[in-house]
Backbone as CSV, one residue per row, in Angstrom:
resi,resn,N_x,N_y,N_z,CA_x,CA_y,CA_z,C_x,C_y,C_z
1,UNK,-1.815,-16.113,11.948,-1.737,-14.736,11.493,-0.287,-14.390,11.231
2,UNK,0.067,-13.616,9.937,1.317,-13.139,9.741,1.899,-11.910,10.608
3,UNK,2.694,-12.239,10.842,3.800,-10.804,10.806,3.594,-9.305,10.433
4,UNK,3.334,-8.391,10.961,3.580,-7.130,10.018,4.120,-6.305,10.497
5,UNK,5.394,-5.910,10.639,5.779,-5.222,10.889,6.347,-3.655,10.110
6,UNK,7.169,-3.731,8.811,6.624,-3.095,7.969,7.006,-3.584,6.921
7,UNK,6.710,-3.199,5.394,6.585,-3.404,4.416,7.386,-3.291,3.070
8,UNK,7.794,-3.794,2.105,9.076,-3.018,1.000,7.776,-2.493,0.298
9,UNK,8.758,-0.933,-0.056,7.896,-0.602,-0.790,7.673,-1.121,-2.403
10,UNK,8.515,-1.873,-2.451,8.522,-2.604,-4.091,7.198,-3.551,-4.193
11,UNK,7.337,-4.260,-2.677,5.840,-5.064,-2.357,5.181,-4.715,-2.684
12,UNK,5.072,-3.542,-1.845,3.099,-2.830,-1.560,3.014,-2.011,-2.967
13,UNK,3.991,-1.560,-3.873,3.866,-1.177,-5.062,2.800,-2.047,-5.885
14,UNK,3.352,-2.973,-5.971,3.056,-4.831,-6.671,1.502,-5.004,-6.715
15,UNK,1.705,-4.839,-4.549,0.378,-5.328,-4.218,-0.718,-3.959,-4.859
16,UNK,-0.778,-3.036,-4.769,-1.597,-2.031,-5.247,-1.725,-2.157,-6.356
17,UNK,-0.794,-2.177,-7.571,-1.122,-1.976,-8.820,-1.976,-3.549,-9.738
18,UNK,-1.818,-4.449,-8.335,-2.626,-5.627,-8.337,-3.978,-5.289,-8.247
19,UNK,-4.110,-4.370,-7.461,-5.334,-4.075,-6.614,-6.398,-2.991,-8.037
20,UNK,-5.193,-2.902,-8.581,-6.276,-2.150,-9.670,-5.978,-0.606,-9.616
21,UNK,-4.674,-0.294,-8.225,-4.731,1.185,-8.623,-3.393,1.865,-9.566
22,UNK,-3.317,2.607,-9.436,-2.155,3.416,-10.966,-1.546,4.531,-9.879
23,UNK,-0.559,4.690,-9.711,0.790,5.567,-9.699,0.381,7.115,-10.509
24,UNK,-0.158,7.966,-9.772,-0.248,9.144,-10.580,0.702,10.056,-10.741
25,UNK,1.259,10.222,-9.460,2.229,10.971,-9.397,3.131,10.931,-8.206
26,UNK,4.478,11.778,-8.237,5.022,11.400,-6.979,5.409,13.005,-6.618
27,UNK,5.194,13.695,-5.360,5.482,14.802,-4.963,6.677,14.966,-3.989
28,UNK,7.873,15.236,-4.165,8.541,15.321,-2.919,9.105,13.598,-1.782
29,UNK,8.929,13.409,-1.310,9.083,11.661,-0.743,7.632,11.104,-0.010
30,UNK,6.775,11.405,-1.435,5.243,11.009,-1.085,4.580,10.702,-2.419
31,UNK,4.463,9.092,-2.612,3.670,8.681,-4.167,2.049,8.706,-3.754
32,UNK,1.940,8.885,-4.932,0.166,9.665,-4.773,-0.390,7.894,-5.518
33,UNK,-1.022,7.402,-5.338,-1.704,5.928,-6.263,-3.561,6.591,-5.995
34,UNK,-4.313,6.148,-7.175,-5.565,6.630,-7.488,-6.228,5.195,-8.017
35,UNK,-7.345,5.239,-7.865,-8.170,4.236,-8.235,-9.780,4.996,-8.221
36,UNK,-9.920,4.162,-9.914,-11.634,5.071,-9.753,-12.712,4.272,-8.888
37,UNK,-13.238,5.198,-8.848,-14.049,4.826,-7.394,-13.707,5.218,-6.486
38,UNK,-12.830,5.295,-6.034,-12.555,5.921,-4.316,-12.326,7.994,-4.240
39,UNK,-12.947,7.862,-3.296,-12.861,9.610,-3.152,-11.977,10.406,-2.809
40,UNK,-11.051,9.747,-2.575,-9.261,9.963,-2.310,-8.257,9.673,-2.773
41,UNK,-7.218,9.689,-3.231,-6.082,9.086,-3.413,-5.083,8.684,-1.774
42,UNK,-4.372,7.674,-2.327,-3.590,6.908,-1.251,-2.318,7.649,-1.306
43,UNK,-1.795,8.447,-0.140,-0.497,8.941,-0.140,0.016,8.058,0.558
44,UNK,1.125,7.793,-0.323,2.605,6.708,0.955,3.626,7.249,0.937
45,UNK,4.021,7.620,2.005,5.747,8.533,2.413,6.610,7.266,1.779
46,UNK,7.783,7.868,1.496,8.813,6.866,0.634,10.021,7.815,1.291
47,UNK,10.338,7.190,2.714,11.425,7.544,3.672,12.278,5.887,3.747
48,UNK,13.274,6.085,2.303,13.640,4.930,2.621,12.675,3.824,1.615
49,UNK,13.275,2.512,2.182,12.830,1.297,1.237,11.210,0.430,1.661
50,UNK,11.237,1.033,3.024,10.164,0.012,3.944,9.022,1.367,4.357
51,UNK,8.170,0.707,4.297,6.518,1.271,4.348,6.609,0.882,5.817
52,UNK,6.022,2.042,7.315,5.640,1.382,8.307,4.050,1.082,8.793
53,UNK,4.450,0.267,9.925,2.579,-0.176,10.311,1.623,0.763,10.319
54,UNK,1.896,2.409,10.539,0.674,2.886,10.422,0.420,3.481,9.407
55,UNK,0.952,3.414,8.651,0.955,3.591,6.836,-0.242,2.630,5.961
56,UNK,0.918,1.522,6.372,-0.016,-0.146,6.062,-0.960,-0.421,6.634
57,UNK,-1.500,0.213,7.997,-3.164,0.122,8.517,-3.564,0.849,7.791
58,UNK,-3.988,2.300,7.466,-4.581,3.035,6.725,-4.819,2.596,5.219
59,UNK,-3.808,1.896,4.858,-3.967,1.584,3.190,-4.951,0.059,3.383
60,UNK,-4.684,-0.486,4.299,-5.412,-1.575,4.654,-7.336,-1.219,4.974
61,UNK,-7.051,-0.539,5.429,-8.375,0.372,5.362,-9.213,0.175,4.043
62,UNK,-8.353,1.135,3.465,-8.792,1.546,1.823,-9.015,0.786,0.873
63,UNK,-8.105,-0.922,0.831,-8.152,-2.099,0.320,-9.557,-3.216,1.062
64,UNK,-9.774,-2.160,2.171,-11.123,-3.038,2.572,-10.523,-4.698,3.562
65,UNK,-9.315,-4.840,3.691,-8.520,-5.588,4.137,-8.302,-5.801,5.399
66,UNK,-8.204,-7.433,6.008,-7.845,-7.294,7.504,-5.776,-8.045,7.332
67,UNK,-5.671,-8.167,7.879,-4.123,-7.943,7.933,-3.812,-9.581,8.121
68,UNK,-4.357,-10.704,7.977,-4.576,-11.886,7.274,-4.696,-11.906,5.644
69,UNK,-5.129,-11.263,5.422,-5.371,-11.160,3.625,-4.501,-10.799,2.806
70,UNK,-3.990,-9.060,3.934,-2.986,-8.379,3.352,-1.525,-9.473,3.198
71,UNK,-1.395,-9.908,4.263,0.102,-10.754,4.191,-0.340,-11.770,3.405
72,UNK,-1.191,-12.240,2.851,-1.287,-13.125,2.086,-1.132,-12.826,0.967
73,UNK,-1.660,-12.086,0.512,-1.833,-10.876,-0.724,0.115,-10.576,-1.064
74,UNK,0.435,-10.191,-0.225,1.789,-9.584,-0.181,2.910,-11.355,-0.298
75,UNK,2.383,-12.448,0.277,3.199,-13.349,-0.190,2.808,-14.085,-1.589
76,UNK,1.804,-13.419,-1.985,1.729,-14.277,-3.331,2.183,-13.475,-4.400
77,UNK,2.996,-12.426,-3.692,3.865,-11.529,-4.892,5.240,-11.920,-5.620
């Protein structure tokens, strides 16, 4: 099992727009990403360069993901 401690957000950018979702908008130091189908949009605070773990559990959630996949996902970027 990998590492996670936290994340660049240039990564998890990568990894999402991999994932099929789109960048709608950004409010204040919070990017909004949307994907059809889901009944929410994904807010990620952007404090800084690095995404932390309980950010990346919740989005891990939403990707349907266990945190084996995700770091895998994230090294084949």
């Amino acid at each position: 099992m990998g590492t996670l401690d936290c994340v660049n957000l240039r990564q998890l950018r990568k990894l999402l727009k991999k994932q099929g979702f789109i960048e709608t908008r950004q409010k204040g130091s919070h990017l909004i990403v949307e994907k059809a189908g889901l009944s929410r949009p994904i807010v990620i605070p952007i404090h800084g360069k690095e995404v932390f773990l309980y950010n990346i559990k919740e989005i891990m959630k939403v990707l349907n993901m266990n945190r084996d996949e995700f770091v895998k996902e994230l090294n084949e970027i």
